[in-house]
VEXROVEX-747980 format. One line per 4 residues: number of its first residue (from 1); for each residue x, z, y of N, C-alpha, C, O, CB. Coordinates in steps of 0.02 Angstrom, whole numbers, plus 50000, padded with zeros to 5 digits. Atoms other than C-alpha are relative to their C-alpha. Glycine has a CB too. Example, Ala and Ser with C-alpha at 12.3 -4.5 7.8 and 13.67 -1.06 7.14 Angstrom:
2
1) 50045 50000 49941 50615 50390 49775 50045 50000 50060 50097 50033 50059 49950 50062 50001 ~ 49958 49997 49941 50684 50357 49947 49961 50037 50055 49986 50045 50110 50020 49929 50023
END
This chain:
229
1) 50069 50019 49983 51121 50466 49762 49994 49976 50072 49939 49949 50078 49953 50059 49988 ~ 49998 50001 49934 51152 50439 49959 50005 49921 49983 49951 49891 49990 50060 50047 50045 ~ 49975 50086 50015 51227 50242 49910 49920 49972 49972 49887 49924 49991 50080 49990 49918 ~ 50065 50029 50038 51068 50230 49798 49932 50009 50071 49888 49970 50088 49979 50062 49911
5) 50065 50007 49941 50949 50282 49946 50022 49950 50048 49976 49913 50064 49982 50074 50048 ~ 49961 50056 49962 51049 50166 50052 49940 49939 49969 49887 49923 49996 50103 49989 49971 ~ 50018 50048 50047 50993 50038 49929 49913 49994 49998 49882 49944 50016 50034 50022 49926 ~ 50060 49999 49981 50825 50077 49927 49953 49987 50039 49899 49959 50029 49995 50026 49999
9) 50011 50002 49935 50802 50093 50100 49983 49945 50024 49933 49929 50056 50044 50018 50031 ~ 50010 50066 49960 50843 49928 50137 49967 49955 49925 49957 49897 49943 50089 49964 50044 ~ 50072 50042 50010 50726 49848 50001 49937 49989 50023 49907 49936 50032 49981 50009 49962 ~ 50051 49986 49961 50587 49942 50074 49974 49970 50066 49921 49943 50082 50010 50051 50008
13) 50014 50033 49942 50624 49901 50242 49982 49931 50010 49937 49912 50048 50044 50009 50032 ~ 50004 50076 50004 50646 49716 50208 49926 49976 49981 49900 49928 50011 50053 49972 49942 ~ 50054 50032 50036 50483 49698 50099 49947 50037 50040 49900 50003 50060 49997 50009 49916 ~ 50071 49979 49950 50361 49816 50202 50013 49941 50052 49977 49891 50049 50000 50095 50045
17) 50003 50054 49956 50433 49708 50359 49972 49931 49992 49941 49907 50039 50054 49992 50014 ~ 50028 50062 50009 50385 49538 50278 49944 50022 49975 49899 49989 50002 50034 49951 49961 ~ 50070 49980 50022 50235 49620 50193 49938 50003 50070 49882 49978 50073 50011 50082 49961 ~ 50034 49992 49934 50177 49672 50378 49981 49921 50040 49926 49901 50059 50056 50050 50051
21) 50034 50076 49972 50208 49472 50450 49949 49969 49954 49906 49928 49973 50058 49940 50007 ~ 50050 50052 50040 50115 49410 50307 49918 50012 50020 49873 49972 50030 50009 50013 49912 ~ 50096 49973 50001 49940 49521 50326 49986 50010 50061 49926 50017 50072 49972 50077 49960 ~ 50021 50012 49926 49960 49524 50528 50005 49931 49988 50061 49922 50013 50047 50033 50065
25) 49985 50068 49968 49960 49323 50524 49951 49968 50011 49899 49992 49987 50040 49959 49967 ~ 50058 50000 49980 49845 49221 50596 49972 49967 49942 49913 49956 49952 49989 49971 50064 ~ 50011 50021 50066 49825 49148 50417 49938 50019 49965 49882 49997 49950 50052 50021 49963 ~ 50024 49924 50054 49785 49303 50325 49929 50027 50036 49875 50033 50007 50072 50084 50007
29) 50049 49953 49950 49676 49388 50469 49935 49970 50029 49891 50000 50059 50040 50021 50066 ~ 50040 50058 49992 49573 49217 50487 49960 50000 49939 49902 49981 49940 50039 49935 50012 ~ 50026 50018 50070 49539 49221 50295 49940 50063 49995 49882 50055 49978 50071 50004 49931 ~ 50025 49935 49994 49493 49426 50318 49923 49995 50041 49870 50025 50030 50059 50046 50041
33) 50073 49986 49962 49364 49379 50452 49949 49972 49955 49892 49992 49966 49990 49964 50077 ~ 50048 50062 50011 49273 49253 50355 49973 50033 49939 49912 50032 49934 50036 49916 49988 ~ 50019 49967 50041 49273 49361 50186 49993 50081 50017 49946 50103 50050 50038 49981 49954 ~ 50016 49917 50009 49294 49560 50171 50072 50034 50011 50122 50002 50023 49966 50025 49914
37) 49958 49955 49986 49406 49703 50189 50025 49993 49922 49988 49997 49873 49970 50071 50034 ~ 49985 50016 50049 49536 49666 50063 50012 50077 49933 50008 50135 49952 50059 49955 50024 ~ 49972 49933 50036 49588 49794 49893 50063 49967 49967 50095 49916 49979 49942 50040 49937 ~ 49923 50030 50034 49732 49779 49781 50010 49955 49976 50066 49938 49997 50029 50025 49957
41) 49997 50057 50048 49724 49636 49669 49979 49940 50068 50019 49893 50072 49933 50009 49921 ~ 49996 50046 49939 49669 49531 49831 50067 49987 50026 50078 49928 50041 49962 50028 50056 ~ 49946 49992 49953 49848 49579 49914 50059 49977 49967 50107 49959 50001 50008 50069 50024 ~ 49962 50031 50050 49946 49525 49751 50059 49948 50035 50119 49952 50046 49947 49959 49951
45) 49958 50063 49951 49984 49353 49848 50046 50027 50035 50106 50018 50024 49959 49960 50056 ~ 49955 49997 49928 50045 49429 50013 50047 50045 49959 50107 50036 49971 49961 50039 50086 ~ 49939 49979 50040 50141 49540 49888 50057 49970 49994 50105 49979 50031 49988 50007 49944 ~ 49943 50060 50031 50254 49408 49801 50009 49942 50063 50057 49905 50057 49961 49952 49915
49) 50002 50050 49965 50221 49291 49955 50046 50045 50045 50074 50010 50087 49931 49967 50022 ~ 49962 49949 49963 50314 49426 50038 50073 50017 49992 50118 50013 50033 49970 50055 49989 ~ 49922 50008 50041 50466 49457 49919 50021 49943 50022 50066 49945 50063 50003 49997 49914 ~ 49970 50068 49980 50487 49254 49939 50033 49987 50075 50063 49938 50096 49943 49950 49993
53) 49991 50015 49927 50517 49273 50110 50039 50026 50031 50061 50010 50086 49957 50008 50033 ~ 49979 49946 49941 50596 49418 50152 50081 49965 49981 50093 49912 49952 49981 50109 49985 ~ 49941 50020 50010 50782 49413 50148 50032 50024 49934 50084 49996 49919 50035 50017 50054 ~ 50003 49994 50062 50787 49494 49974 49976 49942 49939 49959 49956 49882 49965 50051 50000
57) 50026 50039 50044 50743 49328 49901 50057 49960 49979 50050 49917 49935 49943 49965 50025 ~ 49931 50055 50039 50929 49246 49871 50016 50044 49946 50051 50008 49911 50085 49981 50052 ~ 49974 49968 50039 50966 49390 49742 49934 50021 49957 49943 50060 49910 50044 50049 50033 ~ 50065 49990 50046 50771 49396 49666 50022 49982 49943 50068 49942 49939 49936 49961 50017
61) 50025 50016 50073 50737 49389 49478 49944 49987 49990 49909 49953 50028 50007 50042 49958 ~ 50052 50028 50023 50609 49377 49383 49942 50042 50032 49961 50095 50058 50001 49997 49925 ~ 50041 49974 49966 50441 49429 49453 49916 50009 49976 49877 49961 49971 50011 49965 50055 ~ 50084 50010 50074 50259 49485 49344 49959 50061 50060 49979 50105 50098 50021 50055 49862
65) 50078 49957 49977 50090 49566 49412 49991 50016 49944 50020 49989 49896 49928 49962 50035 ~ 50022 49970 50060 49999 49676 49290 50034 49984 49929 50014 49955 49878 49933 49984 49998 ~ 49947 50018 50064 50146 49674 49174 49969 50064 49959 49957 50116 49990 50104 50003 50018 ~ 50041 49948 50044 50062 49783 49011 50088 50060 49966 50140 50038 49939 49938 49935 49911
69) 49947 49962 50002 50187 49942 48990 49955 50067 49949 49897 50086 49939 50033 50018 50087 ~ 50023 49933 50061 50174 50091 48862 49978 50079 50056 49985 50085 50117 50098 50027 49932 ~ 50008 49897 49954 50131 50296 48941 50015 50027 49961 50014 50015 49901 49925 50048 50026 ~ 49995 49928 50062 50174 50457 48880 49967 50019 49966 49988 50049 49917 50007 50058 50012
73) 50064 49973 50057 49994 50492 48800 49970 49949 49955 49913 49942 49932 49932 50030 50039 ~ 50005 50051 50062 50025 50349 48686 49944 49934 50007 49932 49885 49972 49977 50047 49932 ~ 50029 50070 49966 49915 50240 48791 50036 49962 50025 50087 49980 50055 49960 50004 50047 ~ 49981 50039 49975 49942 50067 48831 49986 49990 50087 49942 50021 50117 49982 49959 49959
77) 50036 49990 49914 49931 50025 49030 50024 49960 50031 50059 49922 49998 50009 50065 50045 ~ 49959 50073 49976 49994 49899 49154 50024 50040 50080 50005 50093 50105 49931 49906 50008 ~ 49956 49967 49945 50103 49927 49311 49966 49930 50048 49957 49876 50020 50107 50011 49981 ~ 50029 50045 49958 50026 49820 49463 50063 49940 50009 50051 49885 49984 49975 50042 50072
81) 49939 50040 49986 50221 49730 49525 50064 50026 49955 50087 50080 49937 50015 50006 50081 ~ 49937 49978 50039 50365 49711 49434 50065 49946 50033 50074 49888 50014 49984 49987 49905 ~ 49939 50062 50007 50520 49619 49496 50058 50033 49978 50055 50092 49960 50023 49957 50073 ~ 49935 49999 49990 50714 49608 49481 50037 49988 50041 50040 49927 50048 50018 49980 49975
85) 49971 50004 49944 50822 49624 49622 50078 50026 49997 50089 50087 50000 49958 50036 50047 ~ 49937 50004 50033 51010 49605 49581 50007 50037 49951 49989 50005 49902 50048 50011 50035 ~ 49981 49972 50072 51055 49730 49444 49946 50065 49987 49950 50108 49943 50091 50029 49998 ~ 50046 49958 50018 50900 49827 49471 49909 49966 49997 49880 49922 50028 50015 50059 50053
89) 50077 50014 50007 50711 49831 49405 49975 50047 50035 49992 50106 50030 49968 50000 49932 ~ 50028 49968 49948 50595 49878 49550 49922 49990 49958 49893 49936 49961 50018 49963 50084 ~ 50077 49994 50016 50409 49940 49451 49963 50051 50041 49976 50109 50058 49989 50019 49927 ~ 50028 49957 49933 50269 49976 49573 49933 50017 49967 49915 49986 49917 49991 49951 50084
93) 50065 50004 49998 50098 50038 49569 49962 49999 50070 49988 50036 50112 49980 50051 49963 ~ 50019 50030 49917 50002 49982 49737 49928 50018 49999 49886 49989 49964 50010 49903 50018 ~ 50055 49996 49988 49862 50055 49789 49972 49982 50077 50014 49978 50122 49990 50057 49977 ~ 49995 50002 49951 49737 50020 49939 49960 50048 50034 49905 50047 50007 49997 49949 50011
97) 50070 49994 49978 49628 50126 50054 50001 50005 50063 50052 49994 50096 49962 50052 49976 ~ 50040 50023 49949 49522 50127 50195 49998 50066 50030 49967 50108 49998 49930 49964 49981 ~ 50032 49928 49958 49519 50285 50330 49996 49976 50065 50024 49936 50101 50051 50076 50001 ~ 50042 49997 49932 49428 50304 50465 50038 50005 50055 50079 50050 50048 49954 50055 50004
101) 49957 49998 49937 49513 50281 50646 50002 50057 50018 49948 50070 50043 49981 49962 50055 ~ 50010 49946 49941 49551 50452 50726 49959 49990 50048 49965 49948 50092 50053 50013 50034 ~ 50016 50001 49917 49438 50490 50849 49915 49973 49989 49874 49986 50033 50064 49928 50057 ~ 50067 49993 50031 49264 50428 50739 49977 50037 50009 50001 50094 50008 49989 50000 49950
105) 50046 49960 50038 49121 50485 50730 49986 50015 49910 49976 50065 49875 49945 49974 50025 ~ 49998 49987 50063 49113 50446 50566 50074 49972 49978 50086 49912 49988 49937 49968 49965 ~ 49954 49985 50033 49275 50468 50485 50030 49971 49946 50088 49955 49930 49988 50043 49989 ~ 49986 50039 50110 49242 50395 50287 49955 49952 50019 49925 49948 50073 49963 50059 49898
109) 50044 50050 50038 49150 50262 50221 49945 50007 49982 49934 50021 49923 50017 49983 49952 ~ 50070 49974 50022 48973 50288 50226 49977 49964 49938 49916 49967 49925 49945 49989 50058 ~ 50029 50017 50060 48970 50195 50053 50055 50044 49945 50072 50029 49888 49995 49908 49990 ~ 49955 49948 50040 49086 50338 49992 49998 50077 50009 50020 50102 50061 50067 49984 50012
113) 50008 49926 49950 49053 50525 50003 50050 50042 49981 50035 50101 49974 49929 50047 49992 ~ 49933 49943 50000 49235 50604 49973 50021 49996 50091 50022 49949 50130 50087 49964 49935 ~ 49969 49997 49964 49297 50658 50104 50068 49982 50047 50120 49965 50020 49990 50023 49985 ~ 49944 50035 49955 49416 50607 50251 50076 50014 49966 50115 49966 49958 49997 50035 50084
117) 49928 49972 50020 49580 50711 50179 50007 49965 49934 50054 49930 49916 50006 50090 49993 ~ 49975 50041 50077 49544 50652 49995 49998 49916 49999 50026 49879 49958 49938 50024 49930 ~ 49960 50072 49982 49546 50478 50065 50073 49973 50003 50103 49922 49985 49987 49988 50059 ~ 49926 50001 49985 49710 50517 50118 50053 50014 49923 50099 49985 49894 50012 50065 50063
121) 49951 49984 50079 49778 50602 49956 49982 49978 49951 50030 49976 49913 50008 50066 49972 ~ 50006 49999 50033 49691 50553 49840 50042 49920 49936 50054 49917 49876 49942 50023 50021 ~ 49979 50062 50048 49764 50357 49792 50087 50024 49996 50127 50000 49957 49982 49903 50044 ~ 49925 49991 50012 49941 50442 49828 50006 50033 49927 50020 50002 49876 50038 50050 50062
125) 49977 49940 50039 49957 50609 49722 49918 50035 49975 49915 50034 49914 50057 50060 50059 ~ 50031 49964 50009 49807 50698 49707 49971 50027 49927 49968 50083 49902 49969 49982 50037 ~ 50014 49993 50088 49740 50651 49516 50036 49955 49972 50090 49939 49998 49925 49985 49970 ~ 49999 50036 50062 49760 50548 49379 50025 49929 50032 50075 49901 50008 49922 49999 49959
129) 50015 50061 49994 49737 50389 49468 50037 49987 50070 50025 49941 50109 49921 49987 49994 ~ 49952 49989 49935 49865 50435 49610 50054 49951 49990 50071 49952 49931 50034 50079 50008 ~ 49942 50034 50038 50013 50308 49597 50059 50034 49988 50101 50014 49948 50021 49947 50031 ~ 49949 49964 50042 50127 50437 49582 49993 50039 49941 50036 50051 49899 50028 50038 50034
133) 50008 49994 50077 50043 50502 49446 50005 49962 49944 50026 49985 49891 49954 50014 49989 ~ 49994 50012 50046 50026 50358 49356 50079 49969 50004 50080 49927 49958 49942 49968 49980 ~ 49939 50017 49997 50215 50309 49387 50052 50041 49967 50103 50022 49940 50012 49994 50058 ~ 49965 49945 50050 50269 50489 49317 49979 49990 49910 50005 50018 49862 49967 50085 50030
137) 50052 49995 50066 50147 50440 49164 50037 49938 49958 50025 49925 49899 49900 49982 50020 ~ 49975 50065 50043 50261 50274 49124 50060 50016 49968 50111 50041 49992 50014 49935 50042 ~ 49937 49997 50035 50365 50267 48971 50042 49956 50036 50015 49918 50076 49997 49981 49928 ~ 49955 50057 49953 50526 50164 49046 50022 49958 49916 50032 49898 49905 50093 50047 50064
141) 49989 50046 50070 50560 50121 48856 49953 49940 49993 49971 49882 49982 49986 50045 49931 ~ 50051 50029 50029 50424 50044 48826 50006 49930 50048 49964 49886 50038 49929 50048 50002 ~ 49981 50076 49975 50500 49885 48950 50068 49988 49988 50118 50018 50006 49989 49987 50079 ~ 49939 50022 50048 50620 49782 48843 50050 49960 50056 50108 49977 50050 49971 49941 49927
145) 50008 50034 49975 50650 49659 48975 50044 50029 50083 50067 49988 50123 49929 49986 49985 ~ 50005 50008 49949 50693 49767 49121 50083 50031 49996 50109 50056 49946 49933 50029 50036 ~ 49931 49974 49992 50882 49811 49203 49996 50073 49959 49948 50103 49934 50023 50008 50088 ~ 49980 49928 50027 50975 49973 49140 49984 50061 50058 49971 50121 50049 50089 49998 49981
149) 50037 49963 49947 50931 50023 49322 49941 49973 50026 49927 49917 50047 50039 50010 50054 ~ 50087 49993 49987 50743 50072 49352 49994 50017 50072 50040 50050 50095 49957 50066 49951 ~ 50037 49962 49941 50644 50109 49530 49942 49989 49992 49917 49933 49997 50014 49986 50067 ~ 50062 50020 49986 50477 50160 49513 49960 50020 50064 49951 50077 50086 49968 50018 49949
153) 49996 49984 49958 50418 50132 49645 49907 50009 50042 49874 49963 50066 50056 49955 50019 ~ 50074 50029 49953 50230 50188 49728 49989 49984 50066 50023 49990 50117 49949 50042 50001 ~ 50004 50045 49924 50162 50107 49858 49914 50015 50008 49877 50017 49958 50026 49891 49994 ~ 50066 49976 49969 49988 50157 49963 50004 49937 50066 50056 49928 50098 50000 50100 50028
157) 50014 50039 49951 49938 50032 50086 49923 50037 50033 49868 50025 50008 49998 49920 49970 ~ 50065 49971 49936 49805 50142 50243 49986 49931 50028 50019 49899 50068 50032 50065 50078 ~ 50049 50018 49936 49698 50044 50310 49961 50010 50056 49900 50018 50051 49974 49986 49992 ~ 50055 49964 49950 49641 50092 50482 49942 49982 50030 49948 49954 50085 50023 50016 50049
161) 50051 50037 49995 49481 50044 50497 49925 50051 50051 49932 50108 50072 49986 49977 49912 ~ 50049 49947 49993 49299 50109 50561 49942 49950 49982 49949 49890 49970 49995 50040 50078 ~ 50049 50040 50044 49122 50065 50498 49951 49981 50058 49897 49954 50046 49962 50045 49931 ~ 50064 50003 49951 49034 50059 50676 49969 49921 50037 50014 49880 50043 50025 50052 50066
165) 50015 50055 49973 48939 49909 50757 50025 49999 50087 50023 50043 50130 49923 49991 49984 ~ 49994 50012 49936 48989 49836 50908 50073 50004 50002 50111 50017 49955 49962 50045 50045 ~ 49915 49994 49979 49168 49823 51025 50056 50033 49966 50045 50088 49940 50008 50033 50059 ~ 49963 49943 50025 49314 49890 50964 50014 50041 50056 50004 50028 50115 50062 49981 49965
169) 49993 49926 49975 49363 50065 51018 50044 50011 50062 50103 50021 50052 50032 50044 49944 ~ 49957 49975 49967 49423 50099 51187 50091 50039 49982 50114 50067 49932 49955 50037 50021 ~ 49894 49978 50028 49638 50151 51180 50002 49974 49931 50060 49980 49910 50032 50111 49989 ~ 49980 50020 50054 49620 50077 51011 50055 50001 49970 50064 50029 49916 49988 49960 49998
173) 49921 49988 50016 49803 50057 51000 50017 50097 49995 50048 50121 49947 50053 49956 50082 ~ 49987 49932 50001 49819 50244 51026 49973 50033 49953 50006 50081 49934 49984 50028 50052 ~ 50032 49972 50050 49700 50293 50899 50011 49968 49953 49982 49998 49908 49942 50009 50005 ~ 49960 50054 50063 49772 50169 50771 50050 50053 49986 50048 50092 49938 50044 49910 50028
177) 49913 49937 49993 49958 50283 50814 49963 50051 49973 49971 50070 49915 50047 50031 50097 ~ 50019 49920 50033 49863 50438 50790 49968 50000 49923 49987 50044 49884 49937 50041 50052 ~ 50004 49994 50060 49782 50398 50634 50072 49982 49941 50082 50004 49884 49942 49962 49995 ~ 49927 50026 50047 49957 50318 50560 50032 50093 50000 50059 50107 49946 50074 49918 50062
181) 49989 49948 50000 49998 50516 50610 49975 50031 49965 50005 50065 49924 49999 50016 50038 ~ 50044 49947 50054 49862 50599 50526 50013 49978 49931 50001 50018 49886 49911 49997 50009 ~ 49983 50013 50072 49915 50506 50371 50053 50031 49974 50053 50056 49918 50010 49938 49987 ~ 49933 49970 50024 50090 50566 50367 50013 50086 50013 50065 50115 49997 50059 49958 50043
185) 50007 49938 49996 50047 50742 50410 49964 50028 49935 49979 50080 49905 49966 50012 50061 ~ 50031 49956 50055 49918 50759 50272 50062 49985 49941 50101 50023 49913 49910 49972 49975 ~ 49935 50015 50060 50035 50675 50149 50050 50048 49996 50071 50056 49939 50045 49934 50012 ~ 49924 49943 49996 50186 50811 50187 49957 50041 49952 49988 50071 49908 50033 50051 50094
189) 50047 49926 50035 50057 50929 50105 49991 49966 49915 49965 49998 49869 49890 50017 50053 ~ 50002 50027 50076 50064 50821 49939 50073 49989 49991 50111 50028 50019 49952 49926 49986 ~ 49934 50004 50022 50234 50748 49864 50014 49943 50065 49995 49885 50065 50014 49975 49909 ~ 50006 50035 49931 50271 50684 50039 50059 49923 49973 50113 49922 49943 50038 50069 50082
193) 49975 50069 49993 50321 50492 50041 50085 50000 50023 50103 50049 50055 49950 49961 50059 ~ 49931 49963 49986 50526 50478 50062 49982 49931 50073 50000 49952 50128 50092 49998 49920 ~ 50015 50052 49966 50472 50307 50170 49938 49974 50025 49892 49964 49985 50021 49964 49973 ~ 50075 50012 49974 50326 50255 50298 49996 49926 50051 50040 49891 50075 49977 50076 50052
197) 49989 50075 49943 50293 50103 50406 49937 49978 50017 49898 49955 49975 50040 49925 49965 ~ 50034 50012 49976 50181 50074 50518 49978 49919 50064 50022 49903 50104 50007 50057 50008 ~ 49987 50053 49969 50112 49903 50612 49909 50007 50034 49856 50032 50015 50032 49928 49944 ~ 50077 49988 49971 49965 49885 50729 49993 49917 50009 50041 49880 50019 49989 50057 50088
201) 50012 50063 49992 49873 49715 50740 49979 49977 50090 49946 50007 50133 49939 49987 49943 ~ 49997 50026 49919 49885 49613 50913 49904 50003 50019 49890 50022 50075 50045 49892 50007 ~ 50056 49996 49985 49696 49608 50916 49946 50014 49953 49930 49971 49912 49994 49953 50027 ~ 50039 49981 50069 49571 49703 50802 49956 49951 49956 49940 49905 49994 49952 50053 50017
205) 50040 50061 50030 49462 49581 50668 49947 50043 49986 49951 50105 49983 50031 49954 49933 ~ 50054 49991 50013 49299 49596 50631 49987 50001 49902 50013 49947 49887 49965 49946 50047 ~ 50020 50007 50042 49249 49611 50444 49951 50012 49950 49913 50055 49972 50025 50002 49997 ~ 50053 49960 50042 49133 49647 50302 50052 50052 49939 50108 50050 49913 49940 49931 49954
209) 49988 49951 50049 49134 49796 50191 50010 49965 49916 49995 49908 49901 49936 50052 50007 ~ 50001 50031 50084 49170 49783 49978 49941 49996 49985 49925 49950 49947 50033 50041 49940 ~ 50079 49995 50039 48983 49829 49946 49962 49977 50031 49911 49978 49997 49968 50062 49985 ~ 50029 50001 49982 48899 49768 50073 50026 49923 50046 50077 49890 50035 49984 50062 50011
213) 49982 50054 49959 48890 49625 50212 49997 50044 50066 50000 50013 50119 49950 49930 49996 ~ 50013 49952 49943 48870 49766 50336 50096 50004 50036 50149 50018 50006 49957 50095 49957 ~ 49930 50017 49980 49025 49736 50457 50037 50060 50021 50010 50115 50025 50001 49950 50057 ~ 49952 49941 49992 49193 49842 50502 50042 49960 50041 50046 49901 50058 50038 50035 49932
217) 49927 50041 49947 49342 49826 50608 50056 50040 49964 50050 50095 49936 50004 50021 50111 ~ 49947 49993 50039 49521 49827 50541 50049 50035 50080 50029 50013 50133 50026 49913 49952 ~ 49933 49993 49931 49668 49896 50691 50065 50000 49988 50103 49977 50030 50003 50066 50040 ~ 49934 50004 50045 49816 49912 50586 50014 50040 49944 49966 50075 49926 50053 50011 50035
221) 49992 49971 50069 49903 49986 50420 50064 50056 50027 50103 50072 50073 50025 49932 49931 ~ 49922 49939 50024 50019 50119 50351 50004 49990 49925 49964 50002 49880 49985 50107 50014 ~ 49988 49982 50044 50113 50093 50232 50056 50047 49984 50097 50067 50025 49998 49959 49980 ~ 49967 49932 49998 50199 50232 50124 50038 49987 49919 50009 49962 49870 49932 50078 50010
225) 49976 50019 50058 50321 50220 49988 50073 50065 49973 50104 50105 50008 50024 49911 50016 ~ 49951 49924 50016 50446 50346 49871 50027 49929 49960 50011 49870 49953 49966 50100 49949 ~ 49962 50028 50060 50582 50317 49741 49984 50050 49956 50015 50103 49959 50081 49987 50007 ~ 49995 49949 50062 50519 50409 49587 50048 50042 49957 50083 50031 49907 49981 49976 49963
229) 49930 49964 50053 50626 50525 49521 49973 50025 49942 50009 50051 49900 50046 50072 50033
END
């Protein structure tokens, strides 16, 4: 298993790294100001636009979004990314969310009233709708199509964000770091992530919320990723 984390390792690294130039670019972060704070099915693109790029793309296969896959409770269901990457199939589920900068006043999403921590756990592990839950929940039979070697693999994309009007936040950069901390601290307390990666943006953006036109600021991400066993 050490050769196989090897292996892992450096997919991860490769595809968070190009995943990170794609959604820091001035492209992406130009598109962000003009519309909203993105979710999953938005990020699809910089997904696969990401694979294409990185250096994992001379040995790519084939490559499907919401590919439809069987579960253990005899429900049908779909897996968000699916590729092939030399003699292995890499299936993901990708979730995104939004926590509050360390160092808020307000913390969550005043158009959400769970709490700051279940922000944190809840798209990993917490229920049903955790991606490592639903990644434990996938038959592997039930894909005809894919190598003899499987990684499923979840994936959480933090957004560090806050909901307040006006400048961004004094030390900003520092409170970006500390919240990328508070993520990986609460997480140890769930099925802690085996892989994390963190990127701060050169200058915070301005944006609108999903529900509202009421504006936010973005500072940078965490992302957090396992190999399902």
């Amino acid at each position: 298993r050490a050769l196989d984390f090897l292996f892992f390792r450096e997919v991860v690294s490769e595809l968070f790294h190009s995943f990170s130039n794609n959604l820091r670019s001035e492209q992406t972060l130009d598109f962000l100001k003009s519309t909203r704070i993105p979710n999953e099915r938005e990020l699809y693109g910089i997904f696969i636009k990401s694979l294409l790029e990185s250096k994992l793309k001379q040995e790519l296969g084939h490559i499907a979004t919401e590919l439809q896959v069987g579960r253990n409770t005899d429900a049908k269901g779909r897996v968000d990314i699916f590729f092939n990457y030399r003699n292995t199939s890499f299936i993901i589920e990708f979730k995104v969310a939004r926590i509050g900068i360390t160092g808020s006043n307000n913390d969550n999403d005043p158009d959400n009233e769970e709490p700051p921590l279940i922000r944190i756990t809840k798209p990993w592990k917490l229920d049903s709708h955790g991606v490592v839950s639903q990644l434990s929940d996938l038959e592997i039979d039930s894909i005809g199509h894919a190598h003899d070697k499987i990684v499923k693999m979840p994936i959480v994309l933090y957004l560090h964000v806050d909901w307040r009007n006006g400048e961004p936040r004094d030390k900003w950069q520092d409170l970006s770091a500390q919240t990328h901390s508070r993520i990986k601290s609460t997480l140890e307390h769930e099925t802690p992530p085996q892989f994390n990666y963190y990127s701060l943006l050169e200058v915070p953006i301005r944006t609108r919320r999903r529900t509202s036109d009421n504006p936010m600021t973005l500072y940078g991400f965490t992302l957090v990723a396992s190999d399902l066993k």
